[in-house]
N, C-alpha and C positions, 0 to 999 in steps of 0.2 A: 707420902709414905704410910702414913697412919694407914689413910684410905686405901692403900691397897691393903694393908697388911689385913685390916676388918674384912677386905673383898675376898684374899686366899681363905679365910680363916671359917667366912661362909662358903665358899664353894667345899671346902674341907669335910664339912657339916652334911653339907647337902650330897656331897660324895659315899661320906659315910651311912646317909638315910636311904639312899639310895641300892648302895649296898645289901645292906639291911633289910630291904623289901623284895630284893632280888633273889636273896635267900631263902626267904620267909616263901616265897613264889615255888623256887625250885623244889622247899620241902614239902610243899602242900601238894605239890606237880606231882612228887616222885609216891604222895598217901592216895590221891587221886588216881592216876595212870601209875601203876607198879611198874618197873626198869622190864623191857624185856630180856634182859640177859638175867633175869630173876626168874621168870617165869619159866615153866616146863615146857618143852619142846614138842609140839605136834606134826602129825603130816597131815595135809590135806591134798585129796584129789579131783584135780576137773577131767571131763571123760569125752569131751570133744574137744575139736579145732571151731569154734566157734567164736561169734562177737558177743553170743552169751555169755559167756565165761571174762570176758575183756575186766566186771571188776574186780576179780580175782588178784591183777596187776594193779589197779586205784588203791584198790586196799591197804597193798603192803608200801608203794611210794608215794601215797599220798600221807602217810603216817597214821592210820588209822586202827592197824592191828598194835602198834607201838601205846597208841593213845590209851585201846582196850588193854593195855597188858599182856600182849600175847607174841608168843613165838613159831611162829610155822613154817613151815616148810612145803609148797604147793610142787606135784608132781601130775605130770599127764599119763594117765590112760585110756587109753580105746576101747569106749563101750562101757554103758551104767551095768550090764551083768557083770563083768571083768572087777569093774571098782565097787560092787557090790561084793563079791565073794573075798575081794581084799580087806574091804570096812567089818566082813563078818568074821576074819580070819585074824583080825586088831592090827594089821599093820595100818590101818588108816583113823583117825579120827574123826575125822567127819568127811565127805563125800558130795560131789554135786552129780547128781542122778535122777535118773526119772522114778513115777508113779506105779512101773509095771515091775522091778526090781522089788518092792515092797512089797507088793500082794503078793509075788512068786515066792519070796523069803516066809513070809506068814502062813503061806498055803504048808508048805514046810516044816514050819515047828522054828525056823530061825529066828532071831533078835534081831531084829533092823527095824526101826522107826524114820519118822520123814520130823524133823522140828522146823521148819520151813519151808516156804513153797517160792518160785520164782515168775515159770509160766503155769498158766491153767489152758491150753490151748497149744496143740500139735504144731511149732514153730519150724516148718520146714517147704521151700519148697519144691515141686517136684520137676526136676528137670530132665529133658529128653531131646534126641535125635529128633530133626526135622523133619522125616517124616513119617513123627510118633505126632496127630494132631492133637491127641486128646486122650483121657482117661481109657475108654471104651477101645481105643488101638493097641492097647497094651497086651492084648490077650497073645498068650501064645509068646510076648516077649521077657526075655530076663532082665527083672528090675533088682536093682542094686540096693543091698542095706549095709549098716555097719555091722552091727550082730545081732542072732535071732533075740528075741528079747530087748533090743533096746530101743531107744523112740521113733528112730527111722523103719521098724521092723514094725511095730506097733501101729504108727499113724498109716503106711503101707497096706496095712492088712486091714485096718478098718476102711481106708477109700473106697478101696478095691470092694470090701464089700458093701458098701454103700452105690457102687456102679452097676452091680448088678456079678461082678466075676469072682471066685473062689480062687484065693490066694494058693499058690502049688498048682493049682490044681487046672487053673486059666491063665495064671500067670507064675512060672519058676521065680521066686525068690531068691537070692543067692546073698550071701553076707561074704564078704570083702575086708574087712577092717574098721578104722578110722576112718576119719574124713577125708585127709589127704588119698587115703590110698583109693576109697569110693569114690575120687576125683579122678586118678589116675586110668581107675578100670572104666569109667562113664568115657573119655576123651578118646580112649582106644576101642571103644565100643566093646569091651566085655561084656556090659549090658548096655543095655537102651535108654533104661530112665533110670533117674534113683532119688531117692528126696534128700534135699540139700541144704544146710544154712549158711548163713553168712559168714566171712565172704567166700567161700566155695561156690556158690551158687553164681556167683561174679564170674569166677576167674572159668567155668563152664561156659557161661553167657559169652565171653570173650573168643570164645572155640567154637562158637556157632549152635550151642545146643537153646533150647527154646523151651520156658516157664508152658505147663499144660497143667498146673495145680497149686492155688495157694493151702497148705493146711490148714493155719490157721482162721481160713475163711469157710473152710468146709463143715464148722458144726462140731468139732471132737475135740470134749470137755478131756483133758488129759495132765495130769501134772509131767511138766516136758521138763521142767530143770525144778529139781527141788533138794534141799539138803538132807541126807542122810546119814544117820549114828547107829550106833549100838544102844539097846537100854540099861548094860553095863557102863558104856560111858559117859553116859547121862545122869546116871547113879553117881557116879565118884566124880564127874567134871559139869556139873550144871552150871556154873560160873562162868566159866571159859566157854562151853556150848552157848549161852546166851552173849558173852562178850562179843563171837564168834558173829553171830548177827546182827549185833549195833554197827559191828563195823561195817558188813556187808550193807546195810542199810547205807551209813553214811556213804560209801562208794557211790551208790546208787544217784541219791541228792549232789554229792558232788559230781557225777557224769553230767546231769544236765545243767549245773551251774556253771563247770568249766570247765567249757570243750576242748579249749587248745592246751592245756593240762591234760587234759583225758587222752587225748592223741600225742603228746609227748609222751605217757603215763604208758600206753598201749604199741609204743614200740616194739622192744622185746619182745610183745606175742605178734604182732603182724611178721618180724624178722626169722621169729620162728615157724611161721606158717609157710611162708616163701622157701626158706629149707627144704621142707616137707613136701612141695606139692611138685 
């Protein structure tokens, strides 16, 4: 009896130190990572259907915008112009957009800066009708973008002139939309070719249409996904802008440590692309 009573008496002990460090944890947790039900509410926007965009969803279910102290709310729009003129109009926070949205904004007199880059290289590829064999067939045909101004319109326009043909002018350009919908119009043959990323470029391959251009292989330095603010709100929120990217970062590292995480993680946007397309 004794011995037990010494035995409740330490686990008692050790119950209670245990306690005690559990605490001591959660309030250093909570001076470390702030609660995000504390933190101010942002929107951020991705502007394609792509597997660029995929840590967007790691981010927020791997725990990591929680970790930073942050609250966000992620929305789709079609087109870096589109979610550029929104980031410039403040209903956006931050933005994932390309390099040519920024020069256009600057050439202007606008506030838009880039505090991060993702790709440096036109990540798209270009896909066509069989028998479109190759760059040089395209003349005279209408290639598909999403909008003027956005990275499909961009890397497009430099190929083309890198092949020798004048965009409009050897080849009609035409803008379409989104991804899904530049899928929709490629399969029905509204146009011929259009530049593609993943997985759209799949579910086209799937329908018989045929790779005639890697961009990313063709030599065009381009910032193709890169994050976008205001310099007002880099002014009042540099904290959150920077938390904003550790977490993106840790997304990253954690995609390629854990795949089968990352694929349960990336449900929700493959579910949502399947809607769409």
């Amino acid at each position: 009896m004794i011995g037990m009573a010494i035995s409740n008496k330490s686990i008692g002990q050790t119950n209670r130190k245990i306690s005690r460090r559990l605490l001591l944890l959660s309030l250093l947790g909570a001076l470390v990572f702030p609660c995000s039900a504390c933190a101010e509410k942002f929107v951020v926007a991705w502007a394609a259907v792509s597997a660029l965009n995929s840590p967007f969803w790691v981010m927020n279910d791997a725990g990591f915008l929680k970790q930073e102290g942050l609250d966000i709310d992620f929305v789709y729009i079609a087109s870096s112009p589109t979610v550029a003129r929104a980031t410039l109009a403040g209903d956006l926070a931050i933005s994932a957009s390309n390099g040519q949205v920024i020069v256009d904004a600057g050439l202007n007199g606008a506030d838009l800066i880039a505090i991060g880059a993702v790709t440096n290289v036109v990540a798209f590829y270009v896909m066509a009708h069989p028998e479109i064999k190759n760059v040089a067939d395209l003349k005279g045909k209408a290639v598909g973008v999403t909008r003027f101004g956005a990275a499909t319109d961009f890397g497009m326009r430099i190929l083309l002139n890198k092949y020798g043909l004048e965009p409009v002018k050897d080849v009609p350009l035409v803008q379409i939309g989104g991804m899904p919908e530049l899928t929709t119009a490629l399969t029905k043959k509204a146009v011929l070719a259009a530049p593609m990323s993943q997985p759209m470029a799949y579910v086209v391959q799937q329908a018989g249409l045929k790779m005639i251009a890697n961009l990313a292989k063709e030599g065009i330095p381009f910032m193709h996904l890169g994050f976008l603010t205001t310099r007002k709100f880099l002014r009042e929120h540099r904290p959150q802008a920077k938390s904003f990217l550790r977490a993106y970062g840790k997304s990253i590292q954690f995609m390629y440590t854990h795949k089968e995480l990352t694929e349960a993680f990336s449900t929700p946007l493959i579910s949502w692309k399947r809607s769409h397309w």
